[in-house]
C-alpha positions in Angstrom: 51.8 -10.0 -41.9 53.0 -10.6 -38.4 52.7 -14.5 -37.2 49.7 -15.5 -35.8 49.4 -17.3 -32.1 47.9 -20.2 -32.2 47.2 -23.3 -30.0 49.7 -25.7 -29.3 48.0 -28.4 -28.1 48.0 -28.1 -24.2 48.2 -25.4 -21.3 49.0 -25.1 -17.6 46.7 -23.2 -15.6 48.3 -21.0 -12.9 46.8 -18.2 -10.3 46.0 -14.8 -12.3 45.6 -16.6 -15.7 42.3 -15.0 -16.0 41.4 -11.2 -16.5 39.7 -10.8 -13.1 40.9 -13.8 -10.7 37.8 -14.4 -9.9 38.3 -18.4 -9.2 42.1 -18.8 -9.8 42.2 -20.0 -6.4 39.3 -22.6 -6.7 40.8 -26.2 -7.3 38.1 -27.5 -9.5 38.3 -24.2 -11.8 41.8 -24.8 -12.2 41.9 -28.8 -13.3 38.8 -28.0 -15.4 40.1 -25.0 -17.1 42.7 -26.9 -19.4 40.5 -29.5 -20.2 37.9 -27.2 -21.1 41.0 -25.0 -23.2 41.3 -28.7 -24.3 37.7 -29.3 -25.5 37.3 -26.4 -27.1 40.8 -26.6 -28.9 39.2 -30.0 -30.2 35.6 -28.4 -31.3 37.1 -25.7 -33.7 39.3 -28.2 -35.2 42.5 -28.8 -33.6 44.4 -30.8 -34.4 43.0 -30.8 -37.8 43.6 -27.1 -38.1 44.8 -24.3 -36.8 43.0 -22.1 -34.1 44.2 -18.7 -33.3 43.8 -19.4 -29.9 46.1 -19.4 -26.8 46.0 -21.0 -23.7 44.9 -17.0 -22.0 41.9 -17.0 -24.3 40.5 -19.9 -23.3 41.0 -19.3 -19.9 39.3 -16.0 -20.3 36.3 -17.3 -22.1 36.1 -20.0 -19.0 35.8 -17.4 -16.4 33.1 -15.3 -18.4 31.2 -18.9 -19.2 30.8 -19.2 -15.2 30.3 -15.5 -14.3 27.5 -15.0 -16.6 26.3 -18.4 -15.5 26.4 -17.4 -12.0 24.9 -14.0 -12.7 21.5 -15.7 -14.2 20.9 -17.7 -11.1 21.3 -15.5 -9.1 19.5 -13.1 -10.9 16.3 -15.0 -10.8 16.9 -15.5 -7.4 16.7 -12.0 -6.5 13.7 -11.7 -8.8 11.7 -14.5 -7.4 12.7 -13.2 -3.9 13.4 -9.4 -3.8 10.1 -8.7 -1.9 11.5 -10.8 0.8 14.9 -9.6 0.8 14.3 -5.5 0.3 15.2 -3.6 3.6 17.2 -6.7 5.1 20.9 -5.8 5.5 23.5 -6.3 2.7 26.1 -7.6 5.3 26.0 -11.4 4.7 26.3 -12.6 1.3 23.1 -14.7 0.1 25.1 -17.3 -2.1 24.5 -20.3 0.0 21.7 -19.1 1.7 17.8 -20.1 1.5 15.4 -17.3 1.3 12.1 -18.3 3.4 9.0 -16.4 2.0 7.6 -13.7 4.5 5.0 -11.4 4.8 7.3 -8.7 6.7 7.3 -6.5 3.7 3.7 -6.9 2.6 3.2 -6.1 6.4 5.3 -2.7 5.8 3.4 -1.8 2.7 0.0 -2.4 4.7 1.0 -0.3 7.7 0.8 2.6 4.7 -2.5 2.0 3.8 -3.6 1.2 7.3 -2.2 4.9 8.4 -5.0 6.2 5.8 -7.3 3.7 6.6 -7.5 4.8 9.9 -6.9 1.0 11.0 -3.1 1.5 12.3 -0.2 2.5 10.5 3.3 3.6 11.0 2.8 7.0 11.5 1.0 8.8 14.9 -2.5 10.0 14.9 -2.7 12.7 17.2 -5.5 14.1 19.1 -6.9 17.7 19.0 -9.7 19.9 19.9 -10.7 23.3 18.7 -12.9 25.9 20.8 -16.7 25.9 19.3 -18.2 29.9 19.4 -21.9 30.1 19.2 -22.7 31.0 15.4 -19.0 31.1 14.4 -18.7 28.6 11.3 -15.6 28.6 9.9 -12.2 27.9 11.8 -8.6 28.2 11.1 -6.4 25.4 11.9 -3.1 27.1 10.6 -3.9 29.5 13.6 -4.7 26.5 16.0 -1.7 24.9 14.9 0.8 28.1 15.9 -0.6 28.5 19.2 0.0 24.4 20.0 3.4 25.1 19.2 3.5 22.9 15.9 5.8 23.4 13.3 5.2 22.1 9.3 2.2 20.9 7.9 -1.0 18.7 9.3 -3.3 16.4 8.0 -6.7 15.8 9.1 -8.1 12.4 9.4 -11.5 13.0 11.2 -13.4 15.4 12.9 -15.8 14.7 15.7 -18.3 16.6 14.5 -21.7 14.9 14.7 -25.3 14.6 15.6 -25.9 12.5 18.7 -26.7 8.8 18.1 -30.2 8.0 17.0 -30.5 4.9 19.6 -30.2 8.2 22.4 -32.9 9.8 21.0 -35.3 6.6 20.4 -38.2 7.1 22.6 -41.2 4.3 23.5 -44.1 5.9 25.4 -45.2 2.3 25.8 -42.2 1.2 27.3 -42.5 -0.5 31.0 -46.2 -1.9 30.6 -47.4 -4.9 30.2 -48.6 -7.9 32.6 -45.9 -9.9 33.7 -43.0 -8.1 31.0 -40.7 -6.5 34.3 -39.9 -10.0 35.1 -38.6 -11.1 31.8 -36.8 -8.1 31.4 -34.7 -8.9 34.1 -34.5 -11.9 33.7 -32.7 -11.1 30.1 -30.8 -8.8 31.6 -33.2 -5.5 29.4 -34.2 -3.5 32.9 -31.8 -1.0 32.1 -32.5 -0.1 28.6 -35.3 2.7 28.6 -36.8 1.1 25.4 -36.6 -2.6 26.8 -39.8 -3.7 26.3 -39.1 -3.7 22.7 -36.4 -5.7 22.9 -38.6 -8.3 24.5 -42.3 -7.9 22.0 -41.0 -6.4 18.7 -38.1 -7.8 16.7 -34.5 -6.2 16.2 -35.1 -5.2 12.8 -38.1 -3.2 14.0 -35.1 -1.1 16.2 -33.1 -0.7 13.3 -35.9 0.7 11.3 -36.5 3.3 13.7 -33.4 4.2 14.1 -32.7 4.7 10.4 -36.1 6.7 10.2 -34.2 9.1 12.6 -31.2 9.5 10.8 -33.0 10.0 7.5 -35.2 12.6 8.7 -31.8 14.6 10.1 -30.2 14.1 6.9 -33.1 15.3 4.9 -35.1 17.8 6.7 -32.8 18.9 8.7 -28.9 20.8 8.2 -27.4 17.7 8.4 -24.0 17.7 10.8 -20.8 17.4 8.5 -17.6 19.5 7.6 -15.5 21.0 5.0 -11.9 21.3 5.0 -10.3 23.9 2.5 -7.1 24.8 2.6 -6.4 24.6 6.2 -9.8 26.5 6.6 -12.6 24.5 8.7 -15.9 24.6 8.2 -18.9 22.8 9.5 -22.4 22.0 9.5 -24.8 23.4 10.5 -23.8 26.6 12.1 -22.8 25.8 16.5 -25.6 26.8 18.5 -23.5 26.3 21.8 -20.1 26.9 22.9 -18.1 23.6 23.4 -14.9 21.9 22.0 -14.7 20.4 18.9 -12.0 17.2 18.8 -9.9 16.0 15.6 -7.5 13.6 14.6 -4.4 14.4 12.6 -1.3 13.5 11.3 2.1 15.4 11.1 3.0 15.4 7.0 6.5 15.8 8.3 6.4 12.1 10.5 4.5 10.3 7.1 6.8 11.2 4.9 9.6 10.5 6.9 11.8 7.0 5.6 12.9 5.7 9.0 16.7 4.6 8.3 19.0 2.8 10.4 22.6 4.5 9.8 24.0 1.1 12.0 23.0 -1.1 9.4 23.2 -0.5 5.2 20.2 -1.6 4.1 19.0 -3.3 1.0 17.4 -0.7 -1.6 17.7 -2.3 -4.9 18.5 -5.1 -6.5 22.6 -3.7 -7.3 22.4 -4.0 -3.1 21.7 -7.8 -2.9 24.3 -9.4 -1.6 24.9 -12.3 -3.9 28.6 -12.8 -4.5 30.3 -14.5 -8.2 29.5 -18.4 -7.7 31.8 -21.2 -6.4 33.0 -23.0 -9.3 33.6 -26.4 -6.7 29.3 -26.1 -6.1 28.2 -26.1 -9.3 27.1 -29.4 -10.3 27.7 -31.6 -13.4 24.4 -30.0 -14.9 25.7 -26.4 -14.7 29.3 -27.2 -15.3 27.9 -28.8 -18.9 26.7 -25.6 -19.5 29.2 -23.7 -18.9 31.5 -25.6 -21.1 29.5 -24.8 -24.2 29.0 -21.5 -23.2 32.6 -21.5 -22.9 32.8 -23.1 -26.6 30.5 -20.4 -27.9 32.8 -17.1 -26.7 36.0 -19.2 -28.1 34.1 -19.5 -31.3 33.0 -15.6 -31.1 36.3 -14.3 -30.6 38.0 -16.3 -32.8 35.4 -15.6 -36.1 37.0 -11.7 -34.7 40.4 -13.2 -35.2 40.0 -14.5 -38.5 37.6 -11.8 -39.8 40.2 -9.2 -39.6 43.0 -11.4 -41.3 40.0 -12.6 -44.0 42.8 -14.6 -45.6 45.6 -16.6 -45.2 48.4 -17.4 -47.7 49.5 -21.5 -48.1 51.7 -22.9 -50.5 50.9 -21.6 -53.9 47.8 -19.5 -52.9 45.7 -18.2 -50.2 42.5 -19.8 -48.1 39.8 -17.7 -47.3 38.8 -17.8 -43.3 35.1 -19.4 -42.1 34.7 -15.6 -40.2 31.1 -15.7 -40.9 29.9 -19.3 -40.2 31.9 -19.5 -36.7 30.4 -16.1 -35.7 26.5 -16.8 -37.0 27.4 -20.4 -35.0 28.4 -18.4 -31.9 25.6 -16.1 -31.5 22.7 -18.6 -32.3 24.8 -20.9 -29.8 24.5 -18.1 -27.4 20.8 -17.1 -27.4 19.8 -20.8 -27.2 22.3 -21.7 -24.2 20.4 -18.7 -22.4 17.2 -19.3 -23.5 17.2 -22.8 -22.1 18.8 -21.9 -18.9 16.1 -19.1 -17.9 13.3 -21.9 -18.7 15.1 -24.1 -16.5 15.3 -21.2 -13.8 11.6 -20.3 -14.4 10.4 -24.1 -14.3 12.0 -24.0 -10.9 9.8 -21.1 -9.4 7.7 -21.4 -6.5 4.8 -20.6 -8.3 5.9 -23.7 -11.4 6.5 -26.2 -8.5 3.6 -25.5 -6.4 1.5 -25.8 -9.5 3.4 -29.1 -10.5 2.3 -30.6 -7.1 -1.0 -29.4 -7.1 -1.1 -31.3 -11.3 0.8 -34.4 -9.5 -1.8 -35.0 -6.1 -4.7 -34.2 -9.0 -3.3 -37.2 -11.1 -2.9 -39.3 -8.2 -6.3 -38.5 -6.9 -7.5 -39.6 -10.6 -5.6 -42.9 -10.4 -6.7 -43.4 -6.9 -10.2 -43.6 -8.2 -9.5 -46.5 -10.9 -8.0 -49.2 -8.2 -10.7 -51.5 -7.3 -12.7 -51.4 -4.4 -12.0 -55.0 -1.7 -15.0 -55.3 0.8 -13.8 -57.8 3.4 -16.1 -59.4 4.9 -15.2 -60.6 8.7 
């Protein structure tokens, strides 16, 4: 069996003692990486026993401890801010930096709905009209579209196609009588209404009524004006009487459909593109350096219940010893979930949403305290 390395008892960290380098260069990381080669030397045993350890596993267990450390937080960070932070540019890192809440996406993703809400938008609405023929009913738009010169696809938002308003054709044979009404009427301002008498002697609702009676009676004994739109096909109700133009509004597929993309600037589509860098050791404080030591305890034990599972036993004086394989690496793993397990409630307890509802708990208890203290009435 070839000889086994094991650990001597101390180390001395240089630059490119880890697998990636990641913070060879950082003071802290390399005072704290012997006596953390140190500590967990101690945990598994040492002196007391052997641990098939050298200085290079320890070191390497170290530098994943605080990678994966630093990969959590930030994690959640870009989790609990990636609304905020999608479409920014990936050309500052984000380590040290605070993300402020914003609406400027939520704004983005409203201009989309606004564009089919009719209410604004990112994309243009243009303007279009369309020759009415005397009994001619159905149109073509694909046709309309060639001889304006535009290429692709359209979409239609709204066609101007429509009866005249009801207040236009609301008619008062009594309107303009009355002893002493002219006067009031100008003196409100109503002389130039036709109807304005009513506005002065019957109540608003009294207009509105009429003026839904109107519609009503159009929309039910009459061909009420509307349209259809079928494949690029127009037709409306009731059939044109009168020659005229016919307006519309539409949109070019092409323009919203279109992802607008600044070439100048890379920007953030995903959360591989946030621009959060491997942590500084030196800024972690005591709190997450603690944690990193016994996560760092819990990959030495892992690799070396490895070490000592492939030997299985080891020959002393006499006889052999069977290896704790089993124990170290059941200790390792349930080490391991439990590390991580209380570092993402710590990281979840520290959301806006948990601290905005622990302030809102804390001014409610104080309010309820508040309310117990004794009531002085000075009297002067």
């Amino acid at each position: 069996m070839a000889d086994i390395a094991i650990w001597g008892g101390s180390s001395t960290f240089t630059t490119g003692s880890t697998p990636f380098g990641f913070y060879d260069t950082d003071t802290e990381f390399q005072t704290d990486a012997d006596k953390v080669s140190k500590f967990v030397a101690n945990r598994l045993g040492f002196p007391l026993m052997d641990v098939e350890l050298d200085s290079g596993s320890f070191y390497t267990c170290f530098e994943e401890a605080t990678t994966t450390y630093g990969n959590e937080v930030f994690q959640y960070k870009i989790k609990e801010n990636y609304l905020n932070l999608e479409g920014a540019t990936t050309g500052s890192k984000l380590n040290n930096q605070v993300v402020d809440p914003s609406l400027n996406r939520i704004i983005q993703l409203a201009k989309h709905y606004g564009t089919e809400a009719g209410v604004g938008g990112n994309a243009t609405r243009y303007t279009g009209s369309i020759g009415l023929t005397t009994n001619q009913q159905t149109y073509d738009l694909d046709a309309w579209a060639t001889s304006e010169g535009i290429t692709g696809s359209i979409e239609v938002s709204r066609v101007f196609y429509e009866a005249p308003p009801a207040i236009q054709r609301y008619f008062d044979p009594y309107a303009g009588t009355g002893t002493g009404i002219q006067s009031l009427m100008s003196a409100f301002d109503f002389g130039s209404f036709s109807p304005g008498i009513n506005f002065m002697m019957m109540p608003i609702s009294y207009d509105v009524a009429l003026l839904q009676g109107i519609e009503f009676n159009d929309q039910i004994r009459k061909s009420h004006y509307s349209f259809e739109l079928v494949n690029n096909q127009l037709k409306v109700f009731p059939v044109p009487t009168a020659s005229g133009s016919m307006f519309f509004e539409y949109y070019k597929e092409v323009e919203k459909a279109t992802i607008v993309y600044d070439e100048s600037h890379h920007k953030i589509t995903n959360i591989a593109e946030v621009p959060y860098d491997n942590p500084t050791y030196s800024h972690i404080n005591s709190v997450g350096k603690q944690w990193i030591f016994r996560y760092t305890l819990a990959l030495a034990k892992e690799m070396l219940a490895y070490i000592r599972g492939k030997y299985g036993t080891v020959p002393i004086p006499g006889s052999e010893t069977t290896l704790n394989q089993a124990d170290l690496l059941a200790d390792a793993r349930t080490e391991k979930i439990e590390l991580m397990t209380s570092l993402r409630e710590m990281l979840d307890m520290t959301s806006r949403g948990k601290q905005l509802e622990a302030q809102a708990k804390e001014a409610e208890d104080v309010q309820t305290t508040l309310k117990s203290v004794p009531m002085v009435i000075y009297v002067g």
